[in-house]
C-alpha positions, -999 to +999 in steps of 0.1 A: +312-195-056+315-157-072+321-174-105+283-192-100+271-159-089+281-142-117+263-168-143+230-165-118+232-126-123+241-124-158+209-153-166+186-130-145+195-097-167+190-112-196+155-133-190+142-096-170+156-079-198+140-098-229+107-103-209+104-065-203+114-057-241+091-083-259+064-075-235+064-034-241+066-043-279+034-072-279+018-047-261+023-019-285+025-039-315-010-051-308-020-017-299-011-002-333-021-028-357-051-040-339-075-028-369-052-037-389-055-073-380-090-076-370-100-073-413-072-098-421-072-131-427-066-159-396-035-176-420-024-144-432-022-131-393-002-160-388+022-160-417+029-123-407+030-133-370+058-161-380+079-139-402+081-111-372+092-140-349+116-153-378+133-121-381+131-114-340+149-149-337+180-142-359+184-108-345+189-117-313+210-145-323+231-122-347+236-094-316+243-125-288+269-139-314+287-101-315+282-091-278+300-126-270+324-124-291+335-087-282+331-091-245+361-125-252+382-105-272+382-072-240 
């Protein structure tokens, strides 16, 4: 049972932990380049919006890979 309780806290970290991050950054994100994006084009909004999630994606897929892999090798 403390195994299972250890998965259920380390799965509530994370999800509290990446909500709270990507939810401070939208919020300023938006704040910073809202005039920016107000005189830009719709497809160019979403071409930049789909690069930023791109790059996001990988990141965190990159830094899960090495925390992972260190935290097997301890």
């Amino acid at each position: 049972m403390s195994d299972y309780e250890n998965y259920l806290n380390t799965t509530v970290t994370i999800t509290v932990g990446y909500v709270t991050f990507f939810g401070i950054f939208t919020i300023l994100f938006y704040i910073d380049n809202k005039m920016r994006y107000e005189n830009m084009e719709a497809n160019l909004v979403k071409k930049e919006m789909l690069k930023m999630v791109t790059s996001f994606g990988i990141g965190e897929i990159v830094i899960l890979l090495i925390v992972t892999t260190s935290h097997r090798l301890v």
